[in-house]
C-alpha positions in Angstrom: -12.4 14.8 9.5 -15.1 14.5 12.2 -14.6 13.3 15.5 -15.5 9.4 15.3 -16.3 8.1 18.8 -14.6 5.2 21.1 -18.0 3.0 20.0 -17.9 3.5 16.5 -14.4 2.5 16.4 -14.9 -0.5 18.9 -17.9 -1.4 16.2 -15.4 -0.8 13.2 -12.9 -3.2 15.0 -15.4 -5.9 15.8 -16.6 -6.0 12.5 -13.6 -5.7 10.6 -12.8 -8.6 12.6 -15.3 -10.4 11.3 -13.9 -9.6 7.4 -16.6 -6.4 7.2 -14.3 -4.6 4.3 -16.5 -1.6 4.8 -15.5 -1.4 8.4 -11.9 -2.1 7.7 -12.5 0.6 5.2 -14.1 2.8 7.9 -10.9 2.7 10.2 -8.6 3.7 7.5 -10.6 6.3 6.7 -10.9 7.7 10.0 -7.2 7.5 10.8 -5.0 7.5 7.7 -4.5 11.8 7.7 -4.0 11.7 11.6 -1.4 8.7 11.5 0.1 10.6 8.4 0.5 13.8 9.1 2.1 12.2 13.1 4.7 10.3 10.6 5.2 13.2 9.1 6.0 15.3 12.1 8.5 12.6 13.0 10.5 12.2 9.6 10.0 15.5 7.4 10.1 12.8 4.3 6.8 12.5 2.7 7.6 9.6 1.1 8.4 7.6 4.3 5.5 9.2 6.0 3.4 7.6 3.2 5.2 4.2 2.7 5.0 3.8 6.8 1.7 4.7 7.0 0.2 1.6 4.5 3.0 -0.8 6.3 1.4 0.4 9.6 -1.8 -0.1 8.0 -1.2 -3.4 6.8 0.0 -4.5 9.9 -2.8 -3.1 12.0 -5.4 -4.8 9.9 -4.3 -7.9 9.3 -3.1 -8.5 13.7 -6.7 -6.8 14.6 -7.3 -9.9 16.9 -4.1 -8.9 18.8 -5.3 -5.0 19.7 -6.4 -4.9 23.3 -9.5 -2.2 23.9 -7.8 -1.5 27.2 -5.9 0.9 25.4 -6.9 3.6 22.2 -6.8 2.0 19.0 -5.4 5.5 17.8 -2.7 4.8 20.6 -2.1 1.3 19.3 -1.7 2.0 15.9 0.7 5.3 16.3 2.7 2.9 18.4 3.1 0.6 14.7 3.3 3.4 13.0 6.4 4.6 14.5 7.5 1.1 14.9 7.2 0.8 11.1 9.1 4.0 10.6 11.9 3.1 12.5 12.0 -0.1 10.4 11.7 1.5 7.2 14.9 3.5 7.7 17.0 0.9 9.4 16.3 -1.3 6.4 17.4 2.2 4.2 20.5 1.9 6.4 21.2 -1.6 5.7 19.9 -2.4 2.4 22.2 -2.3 -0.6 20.8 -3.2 -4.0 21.9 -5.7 -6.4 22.2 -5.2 -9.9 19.5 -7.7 -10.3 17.6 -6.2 -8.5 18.1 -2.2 -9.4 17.2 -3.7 -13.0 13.9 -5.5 -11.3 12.8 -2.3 -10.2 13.5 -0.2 -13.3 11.8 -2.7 -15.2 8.3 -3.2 -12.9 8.7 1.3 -13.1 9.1 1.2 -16.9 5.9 -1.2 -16.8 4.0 0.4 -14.2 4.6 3.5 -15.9 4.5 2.1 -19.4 7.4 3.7 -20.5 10.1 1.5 -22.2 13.6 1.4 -20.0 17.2 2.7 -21.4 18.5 0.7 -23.9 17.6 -0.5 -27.7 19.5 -3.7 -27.5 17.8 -6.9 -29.1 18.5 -8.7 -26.2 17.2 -5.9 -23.8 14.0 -5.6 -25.7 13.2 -9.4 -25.3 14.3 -9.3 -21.7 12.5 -6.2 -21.6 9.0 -7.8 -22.9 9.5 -11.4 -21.0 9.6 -8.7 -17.6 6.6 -7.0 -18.7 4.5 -10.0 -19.7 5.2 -11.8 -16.2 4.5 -8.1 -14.5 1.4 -8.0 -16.1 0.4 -11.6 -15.0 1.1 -11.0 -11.7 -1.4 -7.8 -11.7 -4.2 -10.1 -13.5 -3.8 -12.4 -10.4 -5.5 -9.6 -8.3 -9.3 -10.2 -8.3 -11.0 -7.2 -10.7 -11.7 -4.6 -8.1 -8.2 -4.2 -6.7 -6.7 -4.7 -10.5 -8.7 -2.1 -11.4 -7.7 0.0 -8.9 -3.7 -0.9 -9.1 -4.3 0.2 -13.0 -5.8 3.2 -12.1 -3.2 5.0 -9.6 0.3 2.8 -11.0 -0.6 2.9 -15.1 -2.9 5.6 -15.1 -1.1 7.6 -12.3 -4.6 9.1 -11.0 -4.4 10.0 -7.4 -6.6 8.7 -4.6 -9.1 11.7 -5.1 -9.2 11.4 -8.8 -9.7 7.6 -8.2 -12.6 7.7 -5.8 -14.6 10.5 -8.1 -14.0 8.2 -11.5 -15.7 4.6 -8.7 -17.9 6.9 -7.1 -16.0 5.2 -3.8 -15.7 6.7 -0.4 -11.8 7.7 -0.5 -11.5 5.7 2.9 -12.2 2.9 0.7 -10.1 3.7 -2.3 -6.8 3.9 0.3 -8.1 0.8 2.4 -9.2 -1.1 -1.3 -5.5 -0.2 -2.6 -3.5 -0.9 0.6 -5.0 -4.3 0.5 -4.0 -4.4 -3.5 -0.3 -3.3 -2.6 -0.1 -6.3 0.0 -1.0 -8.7 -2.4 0.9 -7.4 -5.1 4.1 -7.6 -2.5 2.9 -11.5 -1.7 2.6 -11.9 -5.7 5.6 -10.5 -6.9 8.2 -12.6 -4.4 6.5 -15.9 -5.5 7.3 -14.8 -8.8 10.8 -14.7 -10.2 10.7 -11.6 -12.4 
């Protein structure tokens, strides 16, 4: 990654702002690897390095108005970063999973995935299909460019790279496009009762 100067990321953050998508997209693709790879330094889990790295994201983007110049944005959003961390495995601490909701997540997987969960039970199946059809609403709620993208790396299982070559699409904008997609999926899927 080249160097990106405090005034290009001042501009970035004025614009982004503003709703400029291409300078939101600008900011995630000048710090996603650095944020990462400090998250990863910090848990040794790349999974959680990853899953705090879009909520820090997520975060960061949508309270833009709240960052303060006096400090480094780079210094801001670490500091969510590790904030998010920290959250993500108290909540592993003190979650437990309902059986309703273990079978929620198998079934959005088997979806996502399309691959049909345990069971050949009548019953199961129709459950099984009334799951997938309101999944799959959910997804069409997305406007076309983050649908398609959603399809593309949960369905399809391509990864960011393979994504951004088949859009000719900067892969800032494919990880800012699909953290965006993954917010609105989270809104989407608690209004609905799967």
């Amino acid at each position: 990654m080249n160097k990106v100067s405090d005034n290009e990321v001042e501009a970035w953050i004025t614009s982004a702002r503003e709703g400029d998508e291409q300078a939101r997209a600008h900011l995630v693709h000048a710090f996603w690897e650095p944020l990462h790879q400090h998250l990863i330094s910090r848990t040794q889990v790349a999974e959680d390095a990853e899953d705090a790295t879009v909520i820090a994201f997520t975060k960061a983007l949508n309270a833009l108005s709240d960052y303060q110049s006096e400090f480094a944005f780079s210094t801001w959003l670490f500091r969510i970063g590790q904030n998010s961390l920290i959250d993500l495995h108290r909540k592993k601490k003190e979650t437990t999973i309902s059986l309703d909701d273990e079978f929620k997540g198998k079934a959005l997987m088997a979806v996502l995935s399309d691959r049909p969960s345990a069971g050949s039970d009548p019953e199961q199946v129709l459950m099984r299909a009334q799951r997938h059809q309101a999944i799959q609403e959910v997804v069409q709620q997305l406007k076309p460019h983050y649908r398609q993208l959603v399809e593309l790396r949960y369905m399809k299982e391509m990864s960011y790279d393979e994504i951004s070559t088949a859009l000719d699409m900067p892969l800032g904008s494919v990880k800012g496009k699909l953290l965006r997609a993954r917010g609105l999926l989270l809104s989407l899927f608690q209004l609905t009762e799967l």
